[in-house]
LUMVEXBA-151613 format. One line per 3 residues: their letters; for each residue x, y, z of C-alpha. Coordinates in steps of 0.25 Angstrom, whole numbers, plus 5000, padded with zeros to 4 digits. Example, Ala and Ser with C-alpha at 12.3 -4.5 7.8 and 13.67 -1.06 7.14 Angstrom:
as	5049/4982/5031 | 5055/4996/5029;
This chain:
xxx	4810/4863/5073 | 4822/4868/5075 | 4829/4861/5065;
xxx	4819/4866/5056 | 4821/4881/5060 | 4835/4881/5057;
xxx	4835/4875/5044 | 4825/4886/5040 | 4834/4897/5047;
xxx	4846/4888/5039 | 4843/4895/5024 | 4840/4910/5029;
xxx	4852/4910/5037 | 4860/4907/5024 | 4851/4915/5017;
xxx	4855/4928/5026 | 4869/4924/5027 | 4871/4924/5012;
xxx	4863/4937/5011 | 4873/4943/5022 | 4884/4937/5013;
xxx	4879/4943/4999 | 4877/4958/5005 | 4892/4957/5011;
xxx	4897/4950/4996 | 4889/4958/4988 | 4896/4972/4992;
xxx	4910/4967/4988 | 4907/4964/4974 | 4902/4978/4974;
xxx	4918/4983/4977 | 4924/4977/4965 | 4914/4986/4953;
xxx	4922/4997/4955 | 4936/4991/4953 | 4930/4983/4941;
xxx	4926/4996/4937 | 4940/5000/4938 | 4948/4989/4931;
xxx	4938/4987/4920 | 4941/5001/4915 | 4956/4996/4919;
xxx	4955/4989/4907 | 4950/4997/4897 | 4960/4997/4885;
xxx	4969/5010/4885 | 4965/5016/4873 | 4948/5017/4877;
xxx	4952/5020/4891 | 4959/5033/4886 | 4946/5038/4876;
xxx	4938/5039/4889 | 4947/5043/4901 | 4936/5052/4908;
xxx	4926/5041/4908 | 4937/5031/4912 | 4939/5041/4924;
xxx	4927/5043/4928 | 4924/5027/4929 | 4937/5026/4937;
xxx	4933/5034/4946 | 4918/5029/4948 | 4924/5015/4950;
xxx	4935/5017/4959 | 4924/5026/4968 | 4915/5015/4967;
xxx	4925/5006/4974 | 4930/5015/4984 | 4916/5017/4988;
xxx	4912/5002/4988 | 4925/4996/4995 | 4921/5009/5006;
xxx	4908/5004/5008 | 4912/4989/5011 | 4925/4992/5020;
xxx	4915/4994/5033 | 4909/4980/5029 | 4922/4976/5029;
xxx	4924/4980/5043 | 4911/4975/5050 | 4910/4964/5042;
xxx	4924/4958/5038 | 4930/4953/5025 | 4920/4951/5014;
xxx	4924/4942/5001 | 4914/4936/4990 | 4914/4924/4984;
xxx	4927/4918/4975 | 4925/4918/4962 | 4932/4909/4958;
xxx	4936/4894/4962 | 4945/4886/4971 | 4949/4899/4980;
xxx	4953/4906/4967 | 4945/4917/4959 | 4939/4932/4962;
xxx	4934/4937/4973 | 4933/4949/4984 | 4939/4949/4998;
xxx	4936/4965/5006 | 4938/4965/5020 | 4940/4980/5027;
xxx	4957/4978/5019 | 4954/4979/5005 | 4940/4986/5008;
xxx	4949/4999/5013 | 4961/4996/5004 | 4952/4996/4992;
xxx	4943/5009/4998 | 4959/5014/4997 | 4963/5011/4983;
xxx	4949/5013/4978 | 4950/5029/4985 | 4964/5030/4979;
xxx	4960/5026/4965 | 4948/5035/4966 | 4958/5047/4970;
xxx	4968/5042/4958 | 4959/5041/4948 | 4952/5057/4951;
xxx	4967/5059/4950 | 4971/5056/4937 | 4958/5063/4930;
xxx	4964/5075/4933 | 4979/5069/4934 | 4978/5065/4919;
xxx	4968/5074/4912 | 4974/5077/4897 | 4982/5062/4896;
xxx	4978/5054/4886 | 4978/5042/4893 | 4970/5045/4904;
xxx	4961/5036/4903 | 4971/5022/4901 | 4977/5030/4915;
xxx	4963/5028/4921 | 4962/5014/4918 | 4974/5010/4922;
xxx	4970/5017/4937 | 4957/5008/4935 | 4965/4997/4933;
xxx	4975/4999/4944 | 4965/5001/4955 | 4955/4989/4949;
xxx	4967/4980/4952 | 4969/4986/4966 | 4955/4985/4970;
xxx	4953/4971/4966 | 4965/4968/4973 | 4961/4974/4985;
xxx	4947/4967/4986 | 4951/4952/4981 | 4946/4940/4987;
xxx	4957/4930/4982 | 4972/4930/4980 | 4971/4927/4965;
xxx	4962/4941/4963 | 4972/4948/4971 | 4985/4943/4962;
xxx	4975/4947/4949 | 4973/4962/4955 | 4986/4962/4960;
xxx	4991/4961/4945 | 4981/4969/4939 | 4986/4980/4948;
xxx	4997/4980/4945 | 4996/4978/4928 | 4987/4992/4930;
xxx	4997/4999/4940 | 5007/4995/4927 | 4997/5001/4916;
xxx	4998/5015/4925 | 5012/5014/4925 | 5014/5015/4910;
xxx	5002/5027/4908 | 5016/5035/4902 | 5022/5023/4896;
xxx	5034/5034/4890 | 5040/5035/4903 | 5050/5027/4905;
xxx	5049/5028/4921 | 5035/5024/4919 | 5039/5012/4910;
xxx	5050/5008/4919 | 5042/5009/4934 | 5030/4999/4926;
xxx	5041/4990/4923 | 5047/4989/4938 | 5032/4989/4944;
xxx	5029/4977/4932 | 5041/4969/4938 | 5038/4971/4951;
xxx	5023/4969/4949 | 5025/4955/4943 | 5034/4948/4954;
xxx	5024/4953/4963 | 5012/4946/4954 | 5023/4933/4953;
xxx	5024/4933/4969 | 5009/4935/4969 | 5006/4922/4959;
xxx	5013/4914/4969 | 5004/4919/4981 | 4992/4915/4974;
xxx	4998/4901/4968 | 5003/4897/4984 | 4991/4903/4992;
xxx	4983/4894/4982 | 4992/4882/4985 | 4991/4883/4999;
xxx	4976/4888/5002 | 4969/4882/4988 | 4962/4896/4988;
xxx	4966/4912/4984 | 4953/4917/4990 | 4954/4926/5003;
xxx	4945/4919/5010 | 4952/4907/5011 | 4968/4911/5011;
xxx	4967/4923/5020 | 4961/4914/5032 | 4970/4903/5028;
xxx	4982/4910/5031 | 4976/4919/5044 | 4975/4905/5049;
xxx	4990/4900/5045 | 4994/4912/5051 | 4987/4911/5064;
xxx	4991/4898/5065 | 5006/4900/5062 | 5008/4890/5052;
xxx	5010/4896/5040 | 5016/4884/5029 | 5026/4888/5017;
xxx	5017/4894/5007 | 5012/4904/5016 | 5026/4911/5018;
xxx	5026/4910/5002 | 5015/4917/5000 | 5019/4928/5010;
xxx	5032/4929/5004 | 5026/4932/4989 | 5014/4942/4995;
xxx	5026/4950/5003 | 5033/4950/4989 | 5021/4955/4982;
xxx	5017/4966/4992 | 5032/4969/4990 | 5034/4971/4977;
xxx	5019/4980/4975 | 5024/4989/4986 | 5037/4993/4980;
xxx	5045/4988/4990 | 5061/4990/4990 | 5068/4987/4981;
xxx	5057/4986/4971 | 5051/4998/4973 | 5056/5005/4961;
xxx	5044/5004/4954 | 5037/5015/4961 | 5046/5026/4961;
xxx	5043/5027/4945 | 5030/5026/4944 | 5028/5040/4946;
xxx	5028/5041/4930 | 5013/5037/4930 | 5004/5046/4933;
xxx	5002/5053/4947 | 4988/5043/4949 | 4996/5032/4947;
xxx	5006/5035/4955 | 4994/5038/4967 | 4989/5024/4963;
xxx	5000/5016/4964 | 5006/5020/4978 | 4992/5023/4985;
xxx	4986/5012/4979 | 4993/4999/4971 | 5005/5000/4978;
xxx	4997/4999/4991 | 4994/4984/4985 | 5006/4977/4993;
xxx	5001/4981/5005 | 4986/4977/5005 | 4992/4964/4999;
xxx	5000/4960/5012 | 4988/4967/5021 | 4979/4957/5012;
xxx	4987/4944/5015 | 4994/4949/5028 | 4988/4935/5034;
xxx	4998/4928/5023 | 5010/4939/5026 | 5009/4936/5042;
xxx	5011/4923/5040 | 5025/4923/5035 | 5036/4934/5046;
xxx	5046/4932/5034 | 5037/4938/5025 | 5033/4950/5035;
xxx	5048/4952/5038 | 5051/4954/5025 | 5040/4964/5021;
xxx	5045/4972/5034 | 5058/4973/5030 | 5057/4975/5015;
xxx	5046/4984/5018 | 5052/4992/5030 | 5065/4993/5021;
xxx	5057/5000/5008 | 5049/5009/5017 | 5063/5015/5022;
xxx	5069/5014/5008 | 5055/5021/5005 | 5055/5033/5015;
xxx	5071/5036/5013 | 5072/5038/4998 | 5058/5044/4997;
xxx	5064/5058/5006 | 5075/5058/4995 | 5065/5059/4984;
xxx	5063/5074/4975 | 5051/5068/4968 | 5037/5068/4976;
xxx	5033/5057/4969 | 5045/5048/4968 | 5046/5053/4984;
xxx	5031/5046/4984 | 5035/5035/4979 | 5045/5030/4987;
xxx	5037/5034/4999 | 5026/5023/4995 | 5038/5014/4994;
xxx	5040/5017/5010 | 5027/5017/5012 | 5024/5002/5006;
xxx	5038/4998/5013 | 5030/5003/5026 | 5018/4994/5023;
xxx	5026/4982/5021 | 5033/4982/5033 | 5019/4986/5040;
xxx	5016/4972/5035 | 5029/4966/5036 | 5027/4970/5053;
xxx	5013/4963/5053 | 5006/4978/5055 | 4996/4976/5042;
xxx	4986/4987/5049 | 4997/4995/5048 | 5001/4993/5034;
xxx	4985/4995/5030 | 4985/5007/5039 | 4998/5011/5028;
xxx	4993/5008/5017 | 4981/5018/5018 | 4988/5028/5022;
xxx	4999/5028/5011 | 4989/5025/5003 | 4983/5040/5003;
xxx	4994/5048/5006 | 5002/5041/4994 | 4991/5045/4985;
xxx	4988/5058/4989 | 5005/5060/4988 | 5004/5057/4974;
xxx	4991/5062/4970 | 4995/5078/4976 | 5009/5076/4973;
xxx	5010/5088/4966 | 5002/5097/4975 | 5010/5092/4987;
xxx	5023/5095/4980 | 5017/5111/4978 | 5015/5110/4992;
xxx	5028/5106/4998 | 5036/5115/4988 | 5034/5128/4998;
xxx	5035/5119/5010 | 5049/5113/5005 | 5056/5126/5001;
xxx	5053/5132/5017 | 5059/5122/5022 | 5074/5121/5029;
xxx	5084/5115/5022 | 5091/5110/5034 | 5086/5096/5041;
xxx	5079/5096/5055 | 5089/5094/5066 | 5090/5079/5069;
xxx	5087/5082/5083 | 5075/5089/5081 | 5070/5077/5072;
xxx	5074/5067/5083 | 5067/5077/5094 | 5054/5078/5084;
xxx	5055/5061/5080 | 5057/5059/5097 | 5044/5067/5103;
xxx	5036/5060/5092 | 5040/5046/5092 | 5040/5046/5107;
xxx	5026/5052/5107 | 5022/5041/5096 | 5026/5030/5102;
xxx	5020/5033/5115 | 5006/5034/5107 | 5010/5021/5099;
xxx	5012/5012/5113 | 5000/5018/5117 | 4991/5015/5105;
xxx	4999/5005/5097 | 5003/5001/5086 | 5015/4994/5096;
xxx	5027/4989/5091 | 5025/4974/5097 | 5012/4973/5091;
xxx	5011/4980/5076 | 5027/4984/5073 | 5021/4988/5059;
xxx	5012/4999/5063 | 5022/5002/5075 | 5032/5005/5063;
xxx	5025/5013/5054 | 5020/5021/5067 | 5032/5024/5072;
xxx	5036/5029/5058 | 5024/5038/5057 | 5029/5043/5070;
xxx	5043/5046/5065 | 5038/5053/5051 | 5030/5061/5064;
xxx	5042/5065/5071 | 5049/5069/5059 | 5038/5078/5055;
xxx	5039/5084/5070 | 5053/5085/5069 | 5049/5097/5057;
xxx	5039/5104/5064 | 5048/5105/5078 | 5058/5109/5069;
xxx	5049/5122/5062 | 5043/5125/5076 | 5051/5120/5089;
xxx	5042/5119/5101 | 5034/5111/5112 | 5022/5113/5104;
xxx	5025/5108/5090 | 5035/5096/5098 | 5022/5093/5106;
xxx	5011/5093/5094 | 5022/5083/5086 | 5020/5074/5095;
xxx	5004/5075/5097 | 5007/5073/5081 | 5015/5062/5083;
xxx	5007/5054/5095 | 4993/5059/5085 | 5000/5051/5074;
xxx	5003/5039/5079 | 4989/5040/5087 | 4982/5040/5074;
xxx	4991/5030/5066 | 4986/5020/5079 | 4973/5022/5076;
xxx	4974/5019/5062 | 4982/5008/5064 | 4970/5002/5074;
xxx	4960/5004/5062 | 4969/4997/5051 | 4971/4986/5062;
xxx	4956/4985/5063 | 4953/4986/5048 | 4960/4975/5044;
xxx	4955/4965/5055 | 4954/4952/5048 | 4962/4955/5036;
xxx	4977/4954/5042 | 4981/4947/5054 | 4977/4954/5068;
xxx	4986/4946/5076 | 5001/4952/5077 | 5011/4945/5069;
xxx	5021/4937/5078 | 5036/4943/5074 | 5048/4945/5082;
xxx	5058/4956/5086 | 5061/4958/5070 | 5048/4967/5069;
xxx	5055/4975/5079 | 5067/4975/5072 | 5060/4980/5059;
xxx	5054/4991/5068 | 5065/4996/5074 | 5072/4998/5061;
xxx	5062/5005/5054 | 5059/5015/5063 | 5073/5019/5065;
xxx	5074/5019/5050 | 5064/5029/5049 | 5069/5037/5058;
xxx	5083/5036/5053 | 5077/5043/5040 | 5070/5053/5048;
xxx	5082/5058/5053 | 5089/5058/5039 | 5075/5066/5035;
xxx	5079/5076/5045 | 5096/5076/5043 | 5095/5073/5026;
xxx	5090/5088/5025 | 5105/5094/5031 | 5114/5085/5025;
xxx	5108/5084/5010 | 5120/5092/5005 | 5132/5082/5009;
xxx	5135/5073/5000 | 5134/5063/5009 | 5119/5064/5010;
xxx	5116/5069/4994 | 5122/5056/4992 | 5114/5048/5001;
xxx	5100/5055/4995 | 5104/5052/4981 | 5106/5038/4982;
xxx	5092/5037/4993 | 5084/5046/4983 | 5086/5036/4972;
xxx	5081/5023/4982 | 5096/5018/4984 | 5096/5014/4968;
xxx	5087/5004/4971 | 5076/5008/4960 | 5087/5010/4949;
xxx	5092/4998/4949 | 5080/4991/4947 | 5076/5002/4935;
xxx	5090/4997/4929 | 5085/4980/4931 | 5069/4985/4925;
xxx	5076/4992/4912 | 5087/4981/4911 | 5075/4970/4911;
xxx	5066/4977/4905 | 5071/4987/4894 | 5063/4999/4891;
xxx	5053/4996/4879 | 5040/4995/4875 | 5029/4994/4886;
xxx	5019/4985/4882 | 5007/4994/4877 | 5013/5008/4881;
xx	5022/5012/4871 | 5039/5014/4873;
């Protein structure tokens, strides 16, 4: 009898679990209308996208509102429930498919929110130009790719949107093909873009080798468990190798970051796009496969000195910059070069935690460029042209670093245990004293000394907290357990912050001594990156002479 009852309890159980299964799975097919929305008016040849650029517009809004909304709705699903897939389409662990877990659920809320800001934007931005609507696809395009990229369930999706992105971000490149700037950044970015595709081919061809699979489902566990196990064979350091080299080269990293400085002959949206959004692309990929990255210290030692490098490189020459936008530019190159040594320390929450916040402020930077500069022009001419006195700047950074660090061995993140978001803290809090050093400065007394550093100890309070949310966030998705490295995490510590704060103190001394000929010298050659960007023009125009882009004219 009891036998009986359970074979007749056997079928509804299966029944309700496949129900349970089907209102889980039927949601995600849901988030992929909106960015098939997008890339099919992507496609839309250039000439019939340009007779109907309002109703091309208006499309492009709807569709990137409807993603925004559906990836919203299923991030707190993502949270209660976990990771949620579909099935392959596809055979032997190679086809289509989706993967959403509360990672690309928030990335892709992000650059959907973004591309729903850009694309209001640009009606307004580009209202008279004839090719408004061929500028509209190309967006469409563009953030097509970057959505399906985001969302993908399998390695071999993710190389084709990973492409596609870039082919788009190309197509924007070249909306003023009469610019010879313009012409000449879409060169360097196709360069760099196809030795990042080549190390990405590789990826796919060895993980398929070594796991007879490309779908999540089966890779990502596979090597969670190599990596708990501490045996991790040959191929695996091969494939790290060549997913640090990708992430790399999409984040502009030194020395190939040239690209991005002379993008800024596209248009304004494009420019939000790109270093709110696409350029954001290296950092989810190593937060996407940060179980492959931890597996290999050579690999995340190299991403933390390459990346600490390029965010000083990054910081210095963008205070020598007269152009807002070029000044931009080369803060996003710091900024990436931050993220990647987040990653390269093993502090992923931290580097998620980044990538939001550079994220929004980068586009609003671009977007209200122009109002920010009418802004700052009365603030600018007020000021003294004399630099702060050294010790007043050492007094300032003092009381709020002291203060910060008290608050950060109280509530974490410690240095032992996440020297990555130990690192960017403590820049936070230098940036904090340097701004205190100003307002001592304009106001010398025990009040204004004592609420910089409430500022300070309120600052580092709240980065804490949002560090413990990003941590929780991403539970499941990259490794929990602290990555076992030795005294050269320190090391790479110890030498960023006193970078840092060695350029601090040239903010505060640069200001006194900018008419010796010493340091007029010293700016001229930082202002122009160290030559760095020039040379490889010269390579780009020696390999590639200037003729006729294919499609766009001279």
């Amino acid at each position: 009898m009891l036998r009986g009852q359970q074979n007749h309890g056997a079928p509804n159980l299966r029944t309700s679990q496949l129900v349970a299964t089907t209102m889980l799975v039927a949601p995600l097919w849901l988030i992929i209308i909106g960015p098939l929305i997008l890339a099919g008016l992507g496609s839309l040849p250039n000439d019939r996208a340009d007779r109907h650029p309002d109703r091309i517009h208006r499309l492009a809004f709807l569709a990137a509102l409807l993603t925004l909304v559906s990836l919203l709705g299923i991030t707190p699903r993502t949270v209660v429930v976990g990771p949620l897939d579909t099935p392959l389409l596809g055979v032997d662990g190679v086809g289509l498919g989706l993967y959403v877990d509360t990672l690309s659920a928030t990335m892709g809320a992000l650059v959907a929110f973004i591309g729903l800001v850009v694309i209001a934007y640009s009606r307004r931005y580009l209202d008279g130009e004839p090719g408004r609507g061929r500028f509209t696809a190309g967006l469409c395009l563009t953030l097509a790719a970057v959505e399906l990229l985001i969302v993908s369930g399998n390695l071999l999706q993710f190389a084709l949107a990973w492409g596609l992105s870039s082919l788009g971000l190309h197509r924007l490149l070249l909306f003023y093909p009469g610019r010879s700037a313009a012409v000449l950044a879409a060169r360097k970015k196709f360069v760099v873009s196809r030795l990042g595709d080549l190390c990405l081919l590789g990826v796919l061809v060895i993980t398929y080798q070594l796991f007879h699979s490309l779908d999540y489902r089966v890779i990502l566990p596979a090597v969670e468990a190599l990596r708990v196990g501490h045996s991790t064979p040959l191929p695996v350091h091969v494939i790290v190798a060549l997913l640090v080299a990708v992430a790399l080269l999409k984040s502009a990293q030194f020395p190939l970051h040239g690209w991005l400085l002379e993008v800024m002959e596209t248009p304004t949206p494009v420019s939000a796009l790109l270093h709110a959004g696409v350029i954001n692309a290296g950092g989810f990929l190593l937060l996407r496969f940060a179980g492959f990255v931890s597996c290999s210290t050579f690999a995340l030692d190299a991403l933390a000195l390459i990346g600490g490098f390029t965010a000083l490189f990054g910081s210095v020459v963008m205070l020598t910059q007269t152009s807002i936008k070029v000044s931009l530019a080369y803060s996003t190159i710091g900024q990436m070069g931050f993220m990647m040594l987040e990653c390269g320390l093993g502090a992923f929450p931290a580097a998620y935690l980044h990538l939001f916040g550079h994220s929004l402020y980068k586009a609003h930077s671009f977007l209200s460029a122009g109002s920010v500069l009418d802004g700052v022009r009365p603030y600018r001419s007020s000021l003294p042209r004399s630099a702060l006195p050294v010790r007043l700047t050492l007094l300032a950074l003092a009381l709020v670093v002291t203060v910060g660090f008290a608050v950060l061995y109280l509530v974490g993140p410690h240095l032992r245990e996440n020297p990555g978001a130990f690192v960017l803290g403590s820049i936070v809090l230098l940036a904090a004293g340097r701004l205190g050093a100003a307002a001592i400065d304009a106001r010398p007394e025990m009040a204004v000394i004592a609420r910089v550093c409430l500022q300070g100890a309120c600052v580092v309070a709240a980065y804490a907290v949002l560090q413990r949310l990003s941590a929780y966030l991403l539970r499941g998705a990259v490794p929990a357990d602290p990555i076992p490295r030795g005294p050269f995490d320190v090391a790479i510590v110890a030498i960023v912050l006193l970078s840092f704060g060695l350029v601090i103190l040239w903010q505060s001394v640069l200001p006194a001594n900018r008419g010796t000929p010493r340091w007029r010298a010293l700016q001229v050659h930082v202002s122009n990156g160290l030559y760095v960007n020039t040379l490889t023009n010269r390579l780009i125009v020696r390999w590639w002479p200037a003729g006729r882009e294919a499609g766009v004219g001279p």
